[in-house]
DOTI-925871 format. One record per residue: residue number from 1; y, x negated, z negated of N, C-alpha, C, CB in turn; residue in one letter. Coordinates in Angstrom, 3 decimals, decimal comma. Each point is the difference from the previous one (the first is absolute). Glycine has a CB too. Layout:
<nugus>
<nugu><num>NUM</num><n_py>Y</n_py><n_px>X</n_px><n_pz>Z</n_pz><ca_py>Y</ca_py><ca_px>X</ca_px><ca_pz>Z</ca_pz><c_py>Y</c_py><c_px>X</c_px><c_pz>Z</c_pz><cb_py>Y</cb_py><cb_px>X</cb_px><cb_pz>Z</cb_pz><residuo>A</residuo></nugu>
...
</nugus>
This chain:
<nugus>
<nugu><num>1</num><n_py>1,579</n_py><n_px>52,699</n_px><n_pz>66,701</n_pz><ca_py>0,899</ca_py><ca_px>0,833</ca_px><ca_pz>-0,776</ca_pz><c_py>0,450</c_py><c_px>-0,791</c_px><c_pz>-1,226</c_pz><cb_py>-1,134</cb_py><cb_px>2,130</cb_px><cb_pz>0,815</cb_pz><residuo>X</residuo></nugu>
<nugu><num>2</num><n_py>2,159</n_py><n_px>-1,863</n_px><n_pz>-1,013</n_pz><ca_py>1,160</ca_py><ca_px>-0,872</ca_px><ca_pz>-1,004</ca_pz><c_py>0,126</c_py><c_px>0,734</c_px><c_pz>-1,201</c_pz><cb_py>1,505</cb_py><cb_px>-0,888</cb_px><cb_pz>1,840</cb_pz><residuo>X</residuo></nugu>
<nugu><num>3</num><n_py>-2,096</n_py><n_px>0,873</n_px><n_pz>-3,131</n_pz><ca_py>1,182</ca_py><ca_px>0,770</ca_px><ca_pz>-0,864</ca_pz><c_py>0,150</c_py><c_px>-0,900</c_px><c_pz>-1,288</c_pz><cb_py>-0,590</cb_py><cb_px>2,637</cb_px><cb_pz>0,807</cb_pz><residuo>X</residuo></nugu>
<nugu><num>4</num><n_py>1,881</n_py><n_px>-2,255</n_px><n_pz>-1,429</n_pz><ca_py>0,338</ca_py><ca_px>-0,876</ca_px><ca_pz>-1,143</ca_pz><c_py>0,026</c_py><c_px>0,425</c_px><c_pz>-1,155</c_pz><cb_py>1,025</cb_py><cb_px>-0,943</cb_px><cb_pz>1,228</cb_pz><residuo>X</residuo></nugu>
<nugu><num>5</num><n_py>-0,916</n_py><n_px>0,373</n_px><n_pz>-2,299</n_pz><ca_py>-0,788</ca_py><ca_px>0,263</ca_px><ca_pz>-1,545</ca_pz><c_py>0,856</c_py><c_px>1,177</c_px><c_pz>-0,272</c_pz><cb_py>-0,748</cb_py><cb_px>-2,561</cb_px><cb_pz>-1,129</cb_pz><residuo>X</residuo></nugu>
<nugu><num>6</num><n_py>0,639</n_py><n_px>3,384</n_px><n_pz>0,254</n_pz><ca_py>0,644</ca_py><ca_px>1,505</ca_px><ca_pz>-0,137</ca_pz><c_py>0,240</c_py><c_px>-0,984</c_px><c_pz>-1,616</c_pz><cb_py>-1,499</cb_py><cb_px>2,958</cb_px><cb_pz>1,831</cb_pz><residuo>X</residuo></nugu>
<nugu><num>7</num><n_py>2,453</n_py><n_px>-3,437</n_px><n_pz>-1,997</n_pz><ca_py>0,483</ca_py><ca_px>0,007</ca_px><ca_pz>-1,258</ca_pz><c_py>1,045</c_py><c_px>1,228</c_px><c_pz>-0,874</c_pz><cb_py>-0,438</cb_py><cb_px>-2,407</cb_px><cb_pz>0,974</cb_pz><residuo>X</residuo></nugu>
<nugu><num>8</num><n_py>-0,259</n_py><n_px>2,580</n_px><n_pz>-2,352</n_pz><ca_py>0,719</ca_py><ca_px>0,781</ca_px><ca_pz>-0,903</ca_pz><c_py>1,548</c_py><c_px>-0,268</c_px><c_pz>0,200</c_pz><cb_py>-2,026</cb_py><cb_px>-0,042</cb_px><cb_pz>-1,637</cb_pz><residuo>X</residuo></nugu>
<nugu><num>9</num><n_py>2,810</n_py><n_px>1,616</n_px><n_pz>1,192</n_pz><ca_py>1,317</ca_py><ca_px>-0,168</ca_px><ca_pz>-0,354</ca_pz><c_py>0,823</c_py><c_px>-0,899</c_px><c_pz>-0,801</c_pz><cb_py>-0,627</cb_py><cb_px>1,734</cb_px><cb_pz>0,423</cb_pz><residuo>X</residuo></nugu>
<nugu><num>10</num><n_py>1,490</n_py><n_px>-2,493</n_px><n_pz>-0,389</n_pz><ca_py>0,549</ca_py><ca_px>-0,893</ca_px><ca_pz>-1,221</ca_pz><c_py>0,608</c_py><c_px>1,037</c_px><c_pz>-1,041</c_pz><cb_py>0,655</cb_py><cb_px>-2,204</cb_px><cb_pz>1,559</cb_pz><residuo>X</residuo></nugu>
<nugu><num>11</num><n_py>-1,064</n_py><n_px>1,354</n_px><n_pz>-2,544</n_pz><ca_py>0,374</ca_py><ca_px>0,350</ca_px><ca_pz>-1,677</ca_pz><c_py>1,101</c_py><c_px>0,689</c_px><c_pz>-0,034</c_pz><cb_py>-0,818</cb_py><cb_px>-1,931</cb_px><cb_pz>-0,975</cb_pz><residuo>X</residuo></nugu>
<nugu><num>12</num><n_py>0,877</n_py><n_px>3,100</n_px><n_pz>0,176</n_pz><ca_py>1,061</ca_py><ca_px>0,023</ca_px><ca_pz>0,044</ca_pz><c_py>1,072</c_py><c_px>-0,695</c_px><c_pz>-0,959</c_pz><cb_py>-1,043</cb_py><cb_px>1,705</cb_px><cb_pz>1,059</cb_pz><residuo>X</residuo></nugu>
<nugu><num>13</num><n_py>0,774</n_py><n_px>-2,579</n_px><n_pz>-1,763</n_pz><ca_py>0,855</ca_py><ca_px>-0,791</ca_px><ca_pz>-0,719</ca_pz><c_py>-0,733</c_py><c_px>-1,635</c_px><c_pz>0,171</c_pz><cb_py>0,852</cb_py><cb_px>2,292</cb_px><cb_pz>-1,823</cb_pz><residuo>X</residuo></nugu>
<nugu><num>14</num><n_py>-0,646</n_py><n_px>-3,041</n_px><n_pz>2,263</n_pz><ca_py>-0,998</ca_py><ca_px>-1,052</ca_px><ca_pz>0,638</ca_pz><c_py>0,686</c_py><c_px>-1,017</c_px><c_pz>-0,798</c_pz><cb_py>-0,756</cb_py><cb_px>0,761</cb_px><cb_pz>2,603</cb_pz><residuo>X</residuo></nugu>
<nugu><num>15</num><n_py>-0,320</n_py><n_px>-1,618</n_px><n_pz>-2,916</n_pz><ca_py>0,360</ca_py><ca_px>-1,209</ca_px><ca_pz>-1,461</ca_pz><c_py>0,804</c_py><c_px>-1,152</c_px><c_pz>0,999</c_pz><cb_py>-2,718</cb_py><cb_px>0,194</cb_px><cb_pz>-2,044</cb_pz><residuo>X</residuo></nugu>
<nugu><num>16</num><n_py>3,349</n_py><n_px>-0,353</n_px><n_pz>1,121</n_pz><ca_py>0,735</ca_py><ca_px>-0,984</ca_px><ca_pz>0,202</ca_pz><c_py>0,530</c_py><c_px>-1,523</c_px><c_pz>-1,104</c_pz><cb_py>0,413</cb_py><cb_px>2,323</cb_px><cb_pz>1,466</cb_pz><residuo>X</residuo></nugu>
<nugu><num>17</num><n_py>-0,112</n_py><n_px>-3,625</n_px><n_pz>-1,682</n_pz><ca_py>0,336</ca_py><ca_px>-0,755</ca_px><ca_pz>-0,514</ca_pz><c_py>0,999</c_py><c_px>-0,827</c_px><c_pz>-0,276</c_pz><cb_py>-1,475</cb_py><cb_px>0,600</cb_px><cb_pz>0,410</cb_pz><residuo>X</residuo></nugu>
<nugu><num>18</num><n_py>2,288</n_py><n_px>-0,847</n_px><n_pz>-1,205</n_pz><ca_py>1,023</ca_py><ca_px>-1,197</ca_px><ca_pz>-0,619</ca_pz><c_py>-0,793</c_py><c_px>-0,851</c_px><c_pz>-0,339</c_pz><cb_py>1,733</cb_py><cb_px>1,119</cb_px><cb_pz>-0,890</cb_pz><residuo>X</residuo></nugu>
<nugu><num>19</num><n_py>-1,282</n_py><n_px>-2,729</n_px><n_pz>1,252</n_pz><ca_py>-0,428</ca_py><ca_px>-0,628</ca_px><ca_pz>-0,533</ca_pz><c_py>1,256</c_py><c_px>-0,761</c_px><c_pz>-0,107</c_pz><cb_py>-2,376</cb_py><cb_px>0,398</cb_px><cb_pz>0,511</cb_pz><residuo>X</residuo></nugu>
<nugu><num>20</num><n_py>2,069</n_py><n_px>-1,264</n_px><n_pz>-1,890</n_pz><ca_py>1,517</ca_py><ca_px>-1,329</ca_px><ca_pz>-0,545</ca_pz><c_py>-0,977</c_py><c_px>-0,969</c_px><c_pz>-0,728</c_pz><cb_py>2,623</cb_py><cb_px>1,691</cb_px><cb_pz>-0,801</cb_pz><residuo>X</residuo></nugu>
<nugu><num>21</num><n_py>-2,325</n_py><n_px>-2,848</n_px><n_pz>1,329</n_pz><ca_py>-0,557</ca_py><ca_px>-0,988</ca_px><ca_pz>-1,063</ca_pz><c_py>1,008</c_py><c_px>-1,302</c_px><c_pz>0,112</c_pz><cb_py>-2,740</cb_py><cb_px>0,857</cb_px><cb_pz>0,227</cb_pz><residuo>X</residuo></nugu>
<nugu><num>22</num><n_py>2,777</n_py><n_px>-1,711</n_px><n_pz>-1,167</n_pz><ca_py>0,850</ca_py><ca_px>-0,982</ca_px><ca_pz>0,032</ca_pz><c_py>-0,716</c_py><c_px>-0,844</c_px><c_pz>-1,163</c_pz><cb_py>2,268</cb_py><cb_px>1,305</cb_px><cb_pz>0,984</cb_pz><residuo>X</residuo></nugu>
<nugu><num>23</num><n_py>-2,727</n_py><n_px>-2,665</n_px><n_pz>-0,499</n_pz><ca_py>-0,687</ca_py><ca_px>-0,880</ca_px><ca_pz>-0,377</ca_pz><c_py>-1,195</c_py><c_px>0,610</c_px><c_pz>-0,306</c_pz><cb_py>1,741</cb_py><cb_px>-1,301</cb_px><cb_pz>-0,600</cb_pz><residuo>X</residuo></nugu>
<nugu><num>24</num><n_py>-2,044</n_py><n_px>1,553</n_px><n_pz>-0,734</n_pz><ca_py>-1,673</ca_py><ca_px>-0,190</ca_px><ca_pz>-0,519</ca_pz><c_py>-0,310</c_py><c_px>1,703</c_px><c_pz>-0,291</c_pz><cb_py>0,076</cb_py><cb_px>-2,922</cb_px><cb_pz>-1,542</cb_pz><residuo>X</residuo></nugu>
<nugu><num>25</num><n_py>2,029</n_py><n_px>3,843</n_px><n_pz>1,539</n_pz><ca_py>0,023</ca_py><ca_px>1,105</ca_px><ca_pz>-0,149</ca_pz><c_py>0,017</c_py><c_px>0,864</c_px><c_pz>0,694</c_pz><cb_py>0,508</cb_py><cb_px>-0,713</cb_px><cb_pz>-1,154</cb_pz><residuo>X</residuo></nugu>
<nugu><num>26</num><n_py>-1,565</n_py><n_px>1,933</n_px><n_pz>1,335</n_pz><ca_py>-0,411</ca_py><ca_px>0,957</ca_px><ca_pz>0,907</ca_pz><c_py>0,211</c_py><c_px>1,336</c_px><c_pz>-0,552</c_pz><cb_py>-1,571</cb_py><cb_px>-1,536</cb_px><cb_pz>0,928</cb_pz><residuo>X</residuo></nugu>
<nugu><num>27</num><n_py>2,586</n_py><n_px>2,333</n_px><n_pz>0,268</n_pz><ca_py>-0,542</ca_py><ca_px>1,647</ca_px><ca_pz>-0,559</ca_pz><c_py>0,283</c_py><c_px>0,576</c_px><c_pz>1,107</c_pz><cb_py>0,507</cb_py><cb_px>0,305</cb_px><cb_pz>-2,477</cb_pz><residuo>X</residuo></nugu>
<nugu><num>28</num><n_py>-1,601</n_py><n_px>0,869</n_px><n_pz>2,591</n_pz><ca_py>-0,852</ca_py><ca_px>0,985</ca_px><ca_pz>1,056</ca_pz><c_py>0,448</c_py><c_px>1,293</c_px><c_pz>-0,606</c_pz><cb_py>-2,317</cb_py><cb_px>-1,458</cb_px><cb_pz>0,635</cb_pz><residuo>X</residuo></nugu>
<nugu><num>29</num><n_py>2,543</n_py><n_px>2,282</n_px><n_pz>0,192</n_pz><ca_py>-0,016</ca_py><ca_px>1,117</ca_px><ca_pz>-0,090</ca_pz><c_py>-0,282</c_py><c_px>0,843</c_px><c_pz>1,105</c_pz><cb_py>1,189</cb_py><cb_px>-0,639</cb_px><cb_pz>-1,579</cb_pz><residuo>X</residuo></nugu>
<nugu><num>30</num><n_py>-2,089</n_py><n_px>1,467</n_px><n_pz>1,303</n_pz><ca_py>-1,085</ca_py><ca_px>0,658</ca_px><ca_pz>1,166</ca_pz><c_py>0,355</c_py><c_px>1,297</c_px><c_pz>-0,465</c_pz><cb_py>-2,224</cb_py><cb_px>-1,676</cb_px><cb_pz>0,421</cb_pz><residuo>X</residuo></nugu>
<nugu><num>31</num><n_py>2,278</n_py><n_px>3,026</n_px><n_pz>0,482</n_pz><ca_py>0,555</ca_py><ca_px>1,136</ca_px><ca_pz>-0,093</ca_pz><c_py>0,248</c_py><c_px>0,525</c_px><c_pz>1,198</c_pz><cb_py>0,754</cb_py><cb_px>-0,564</cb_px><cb_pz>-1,893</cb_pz><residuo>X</residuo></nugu>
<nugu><num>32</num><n_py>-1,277</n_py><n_px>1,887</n_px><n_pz>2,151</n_pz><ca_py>-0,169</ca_py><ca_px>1,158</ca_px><ca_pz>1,245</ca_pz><c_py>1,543</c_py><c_px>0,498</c_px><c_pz>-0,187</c_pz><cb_py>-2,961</cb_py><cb_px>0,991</cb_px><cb_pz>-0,093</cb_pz><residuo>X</residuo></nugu>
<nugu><num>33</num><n_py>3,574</n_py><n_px>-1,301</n_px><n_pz>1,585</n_pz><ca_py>1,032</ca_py><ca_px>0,485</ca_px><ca_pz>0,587</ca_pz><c_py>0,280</c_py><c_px>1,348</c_px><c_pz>0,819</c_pz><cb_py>-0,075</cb_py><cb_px>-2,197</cb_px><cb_pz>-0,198</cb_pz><residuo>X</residuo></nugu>
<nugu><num>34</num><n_py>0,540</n_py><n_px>3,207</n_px><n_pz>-0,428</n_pz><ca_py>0,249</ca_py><ca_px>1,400</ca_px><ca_pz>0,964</ca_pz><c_py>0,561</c_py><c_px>0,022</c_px><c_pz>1,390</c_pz><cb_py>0,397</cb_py><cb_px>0,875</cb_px><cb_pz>-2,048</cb_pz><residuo>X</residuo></nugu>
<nugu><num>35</num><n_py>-1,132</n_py><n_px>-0,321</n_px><n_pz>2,880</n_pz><ca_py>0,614</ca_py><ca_px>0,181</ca_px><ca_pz>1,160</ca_pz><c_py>1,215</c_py><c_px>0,973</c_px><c_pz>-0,173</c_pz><cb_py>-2,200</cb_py><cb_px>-0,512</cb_px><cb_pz>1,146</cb_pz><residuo>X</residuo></nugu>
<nugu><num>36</num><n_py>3,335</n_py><n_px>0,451</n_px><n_pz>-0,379</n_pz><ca_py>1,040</ca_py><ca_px>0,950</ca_px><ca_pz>0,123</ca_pz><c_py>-0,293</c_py><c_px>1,152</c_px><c_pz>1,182</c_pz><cb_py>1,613</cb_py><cb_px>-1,973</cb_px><cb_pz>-0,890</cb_pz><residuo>X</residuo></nugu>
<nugu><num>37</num><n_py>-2,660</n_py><n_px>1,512</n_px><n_pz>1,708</n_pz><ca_py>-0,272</ca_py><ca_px>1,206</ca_px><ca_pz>0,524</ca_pz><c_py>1,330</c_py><c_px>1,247</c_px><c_pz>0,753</c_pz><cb_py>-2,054</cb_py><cb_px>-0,712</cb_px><cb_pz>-1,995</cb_pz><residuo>X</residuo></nugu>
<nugu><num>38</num><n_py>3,419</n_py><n_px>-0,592</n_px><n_pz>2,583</n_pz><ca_py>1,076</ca_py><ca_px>0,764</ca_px><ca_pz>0,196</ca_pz><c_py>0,646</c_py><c_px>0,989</c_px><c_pz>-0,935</c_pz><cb_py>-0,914</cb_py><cb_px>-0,430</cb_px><cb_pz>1,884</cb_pz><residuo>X</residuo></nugu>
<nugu><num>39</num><n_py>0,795</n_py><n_px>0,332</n_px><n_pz>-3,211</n_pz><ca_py>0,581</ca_py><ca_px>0,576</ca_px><ca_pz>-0,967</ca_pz><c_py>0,700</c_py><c_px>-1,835</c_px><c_pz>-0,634</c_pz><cb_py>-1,995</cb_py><cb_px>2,974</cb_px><cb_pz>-0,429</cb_pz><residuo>X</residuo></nugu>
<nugu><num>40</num><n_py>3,130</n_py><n_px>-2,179</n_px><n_pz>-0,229</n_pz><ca_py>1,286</ca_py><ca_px>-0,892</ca_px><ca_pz>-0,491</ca_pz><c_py>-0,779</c_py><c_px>-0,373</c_px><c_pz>-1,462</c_pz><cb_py>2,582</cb_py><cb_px>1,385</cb_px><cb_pz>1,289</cb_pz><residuo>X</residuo></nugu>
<nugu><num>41</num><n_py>-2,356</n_py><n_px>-2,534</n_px><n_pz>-2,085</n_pz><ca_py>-0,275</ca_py><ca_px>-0,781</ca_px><ca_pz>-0,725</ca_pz><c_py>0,518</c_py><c_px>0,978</c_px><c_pz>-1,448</c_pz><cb_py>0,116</cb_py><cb_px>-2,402</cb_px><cb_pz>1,898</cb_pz><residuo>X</residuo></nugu>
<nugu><num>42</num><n_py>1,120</n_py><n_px>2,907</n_px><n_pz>-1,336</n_pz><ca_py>0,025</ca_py><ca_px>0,861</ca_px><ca_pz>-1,378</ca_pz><c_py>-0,404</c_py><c_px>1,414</c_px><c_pz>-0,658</c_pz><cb_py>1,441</cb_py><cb_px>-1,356</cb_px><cb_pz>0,453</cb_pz><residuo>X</residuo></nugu>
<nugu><num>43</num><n_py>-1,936</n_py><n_px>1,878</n_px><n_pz>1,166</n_pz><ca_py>-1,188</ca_py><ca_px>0,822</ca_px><ca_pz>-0,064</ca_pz><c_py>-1,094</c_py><c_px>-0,197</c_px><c_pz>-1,251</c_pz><cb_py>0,405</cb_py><cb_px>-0,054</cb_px><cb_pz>2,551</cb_pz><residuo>X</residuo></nugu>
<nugu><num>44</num><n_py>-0,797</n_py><n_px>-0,933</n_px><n_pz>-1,964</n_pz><ca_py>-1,173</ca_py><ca_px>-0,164</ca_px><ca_pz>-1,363</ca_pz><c_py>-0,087</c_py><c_px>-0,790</c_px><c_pz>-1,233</c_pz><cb_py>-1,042</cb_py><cb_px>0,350</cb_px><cb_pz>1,657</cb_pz><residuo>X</residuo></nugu>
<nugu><num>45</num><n_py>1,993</n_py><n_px>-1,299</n_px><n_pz>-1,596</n_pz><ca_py>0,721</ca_py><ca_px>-0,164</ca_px><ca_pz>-1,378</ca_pz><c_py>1,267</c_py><c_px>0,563</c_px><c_pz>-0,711</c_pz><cb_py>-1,021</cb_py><cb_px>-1,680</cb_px><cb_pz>0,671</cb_pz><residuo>X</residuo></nugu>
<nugu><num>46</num><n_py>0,845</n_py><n_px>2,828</n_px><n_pz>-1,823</n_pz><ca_py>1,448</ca_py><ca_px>0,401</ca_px><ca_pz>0,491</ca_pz><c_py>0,387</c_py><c_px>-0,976</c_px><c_pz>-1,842</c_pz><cb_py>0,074</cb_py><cb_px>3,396</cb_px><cb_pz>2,204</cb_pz><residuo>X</residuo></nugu>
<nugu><num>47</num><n_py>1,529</n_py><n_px>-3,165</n_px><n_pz>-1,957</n_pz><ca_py>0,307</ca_py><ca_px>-1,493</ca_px><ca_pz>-0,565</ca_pz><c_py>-0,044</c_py><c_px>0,713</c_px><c_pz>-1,582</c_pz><cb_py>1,853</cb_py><cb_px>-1,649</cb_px><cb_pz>2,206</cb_pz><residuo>X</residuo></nugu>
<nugu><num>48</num><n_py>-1,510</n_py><n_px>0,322</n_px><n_pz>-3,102</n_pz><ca_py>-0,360</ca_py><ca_px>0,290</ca_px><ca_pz>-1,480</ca_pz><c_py>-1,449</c_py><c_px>0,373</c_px><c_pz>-0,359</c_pz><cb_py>2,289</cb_py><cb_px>0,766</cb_px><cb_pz>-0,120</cb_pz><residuo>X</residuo></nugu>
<nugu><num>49</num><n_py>-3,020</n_py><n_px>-0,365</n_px><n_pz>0,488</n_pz><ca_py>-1,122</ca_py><ca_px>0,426</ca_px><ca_pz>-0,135</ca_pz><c_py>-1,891</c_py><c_px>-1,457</c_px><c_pz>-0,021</c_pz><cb_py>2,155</cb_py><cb_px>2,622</cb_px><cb_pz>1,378</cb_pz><residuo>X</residuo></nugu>
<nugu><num>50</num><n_py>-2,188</n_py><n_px>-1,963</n_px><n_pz>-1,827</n_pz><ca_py>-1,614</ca_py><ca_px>-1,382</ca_px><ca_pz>-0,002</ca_pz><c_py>-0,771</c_py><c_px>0,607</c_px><c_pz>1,034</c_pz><cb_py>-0,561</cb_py><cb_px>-0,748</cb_px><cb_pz>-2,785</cb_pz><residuo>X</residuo></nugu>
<nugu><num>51</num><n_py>0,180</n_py><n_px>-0,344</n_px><n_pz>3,555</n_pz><ca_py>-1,040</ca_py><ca_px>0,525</ca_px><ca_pz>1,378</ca_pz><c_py>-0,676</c_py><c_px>-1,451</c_px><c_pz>0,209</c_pz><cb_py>1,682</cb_py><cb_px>2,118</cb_px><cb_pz>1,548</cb_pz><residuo>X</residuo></nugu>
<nugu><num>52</num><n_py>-2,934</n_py><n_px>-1,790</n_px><n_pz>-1,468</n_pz><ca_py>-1,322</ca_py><ca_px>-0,846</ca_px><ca_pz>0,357</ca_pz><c_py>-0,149</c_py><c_px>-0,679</c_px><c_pz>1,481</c_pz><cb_py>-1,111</cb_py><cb_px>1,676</cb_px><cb_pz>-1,630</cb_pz><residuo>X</residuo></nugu>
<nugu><num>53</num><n_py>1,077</n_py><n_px>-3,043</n_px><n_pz>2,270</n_pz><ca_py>-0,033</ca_py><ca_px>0,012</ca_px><ca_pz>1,112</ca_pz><c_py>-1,413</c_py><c_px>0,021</c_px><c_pz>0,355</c_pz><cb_py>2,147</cb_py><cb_px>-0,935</cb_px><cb_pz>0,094</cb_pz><residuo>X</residuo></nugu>
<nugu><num>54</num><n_py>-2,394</n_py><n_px>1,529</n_px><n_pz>1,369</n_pz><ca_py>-1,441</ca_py><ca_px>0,056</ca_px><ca_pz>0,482</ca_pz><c_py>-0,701</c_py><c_px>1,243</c_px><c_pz>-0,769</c_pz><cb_py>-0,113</cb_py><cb_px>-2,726</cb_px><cb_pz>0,439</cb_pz><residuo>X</residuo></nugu>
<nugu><num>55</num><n_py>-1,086</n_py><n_px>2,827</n_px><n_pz>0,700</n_pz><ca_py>-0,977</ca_py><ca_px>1,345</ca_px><ca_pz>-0,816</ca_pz><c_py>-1,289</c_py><c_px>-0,989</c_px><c_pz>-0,358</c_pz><cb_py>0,680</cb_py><cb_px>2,697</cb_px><cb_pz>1,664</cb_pz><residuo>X</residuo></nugu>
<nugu><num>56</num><n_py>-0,724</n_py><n_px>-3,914</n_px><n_pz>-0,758</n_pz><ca_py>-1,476</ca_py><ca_px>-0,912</ca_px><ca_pz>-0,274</ca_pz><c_py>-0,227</c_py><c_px>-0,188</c_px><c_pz>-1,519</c_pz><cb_py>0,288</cb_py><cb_px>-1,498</cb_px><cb_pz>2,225</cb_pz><residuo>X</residuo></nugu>
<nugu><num>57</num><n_py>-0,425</n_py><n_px>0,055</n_px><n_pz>-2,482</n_pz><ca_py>-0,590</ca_py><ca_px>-0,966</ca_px><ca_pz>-0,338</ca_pz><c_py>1,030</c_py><c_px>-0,122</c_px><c_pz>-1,229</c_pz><cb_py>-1,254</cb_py><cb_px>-0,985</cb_px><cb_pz>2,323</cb_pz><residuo>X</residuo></nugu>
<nugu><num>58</num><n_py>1,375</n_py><n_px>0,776</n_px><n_pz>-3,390</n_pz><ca_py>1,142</ca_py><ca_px>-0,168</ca_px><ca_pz>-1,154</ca_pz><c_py>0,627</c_py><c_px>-1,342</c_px><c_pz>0,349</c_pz><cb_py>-1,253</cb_py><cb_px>1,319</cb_px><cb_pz>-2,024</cb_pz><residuo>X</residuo></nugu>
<nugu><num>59</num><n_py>1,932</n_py><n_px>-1,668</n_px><n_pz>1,887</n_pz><ca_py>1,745</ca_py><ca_px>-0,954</ca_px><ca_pz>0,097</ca_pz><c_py>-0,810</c_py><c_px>-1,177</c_px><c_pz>-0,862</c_pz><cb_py>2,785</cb_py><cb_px>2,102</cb_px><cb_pz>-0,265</cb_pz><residuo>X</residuo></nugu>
<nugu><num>60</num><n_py>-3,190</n_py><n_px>-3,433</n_px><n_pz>0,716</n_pz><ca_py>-0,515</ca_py><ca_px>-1,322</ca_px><ca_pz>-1,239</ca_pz><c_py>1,095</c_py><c_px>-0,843</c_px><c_pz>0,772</c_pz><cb_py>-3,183</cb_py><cb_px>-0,012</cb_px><cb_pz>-0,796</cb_pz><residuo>X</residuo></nugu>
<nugu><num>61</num><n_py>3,401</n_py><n_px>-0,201</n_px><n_pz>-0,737</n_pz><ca_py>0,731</ca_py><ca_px>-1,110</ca_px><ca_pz>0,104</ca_pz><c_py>-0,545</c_py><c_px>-1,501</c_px><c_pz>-0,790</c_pz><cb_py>1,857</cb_py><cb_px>1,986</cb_px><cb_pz>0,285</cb_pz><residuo>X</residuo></nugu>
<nugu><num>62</num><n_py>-1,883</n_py><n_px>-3,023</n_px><n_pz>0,068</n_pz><ca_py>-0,287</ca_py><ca_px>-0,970</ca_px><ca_pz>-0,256</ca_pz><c_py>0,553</c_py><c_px>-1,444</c_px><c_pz>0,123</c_pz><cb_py>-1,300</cb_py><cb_px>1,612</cb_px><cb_pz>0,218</cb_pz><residuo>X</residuo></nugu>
<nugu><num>63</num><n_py>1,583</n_py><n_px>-2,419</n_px><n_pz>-1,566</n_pz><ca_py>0,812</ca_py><ca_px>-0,647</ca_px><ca_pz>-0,453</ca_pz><c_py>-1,294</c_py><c_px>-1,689</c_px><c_pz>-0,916</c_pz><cb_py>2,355</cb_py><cb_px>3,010</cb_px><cb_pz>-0,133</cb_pz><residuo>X</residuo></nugu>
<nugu><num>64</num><n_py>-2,030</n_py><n_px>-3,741</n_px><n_pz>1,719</n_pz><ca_py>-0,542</ca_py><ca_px>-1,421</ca_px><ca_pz>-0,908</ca_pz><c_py>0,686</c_py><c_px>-1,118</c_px><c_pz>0,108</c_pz><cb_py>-2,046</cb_py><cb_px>0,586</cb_px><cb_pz>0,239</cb_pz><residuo>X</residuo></nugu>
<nugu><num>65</num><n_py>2,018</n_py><n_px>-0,692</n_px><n_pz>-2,019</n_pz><ca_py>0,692</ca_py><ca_px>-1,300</ca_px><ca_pz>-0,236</ca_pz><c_py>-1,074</c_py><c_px>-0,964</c_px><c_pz>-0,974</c_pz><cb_py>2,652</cb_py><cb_px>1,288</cb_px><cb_pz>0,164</cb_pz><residuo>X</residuo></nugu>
<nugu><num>66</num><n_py>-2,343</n_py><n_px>-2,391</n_px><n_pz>0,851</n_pz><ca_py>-1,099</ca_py><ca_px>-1,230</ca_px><ca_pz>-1,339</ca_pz><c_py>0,465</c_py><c_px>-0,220</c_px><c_pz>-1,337</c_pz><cb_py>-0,554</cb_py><cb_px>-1,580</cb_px><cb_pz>1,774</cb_pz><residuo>X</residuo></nugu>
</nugus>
């Protein structure tokens, strides 16, 4: 008998990364992305307004220069 790992549901806002560097200069930015979940983009941002992305992990951003 065969069975396979019962893994948990994915996040619902699941981290994600930018990265840019050029020569010795590096910057990262790490931050949980919303699923749209078949709802329209302006559904849940509606415009003019301030809105937080992700429900996770807070938004770091990180910036190195020598």
């Amino acid at each position: 008998m065969l069975q396979s790992q019962n893994f948990p549901e994915l996040d619902v806002s699941p981290m994600d990364k930018a990265h840019f560097s050029r020569q010795k200069e590096v910057a990262t930015i790490t931050y949980s992305r919303p699923q749209l979940k078949g709802r329209e983009l302006e559904e849940l941002v509606p415009a003019n307004q301030v809105w937080r992305t992700g429900a996770n992990e807070a938004t770091e951003i990180r910036i190195l220069k020598p």
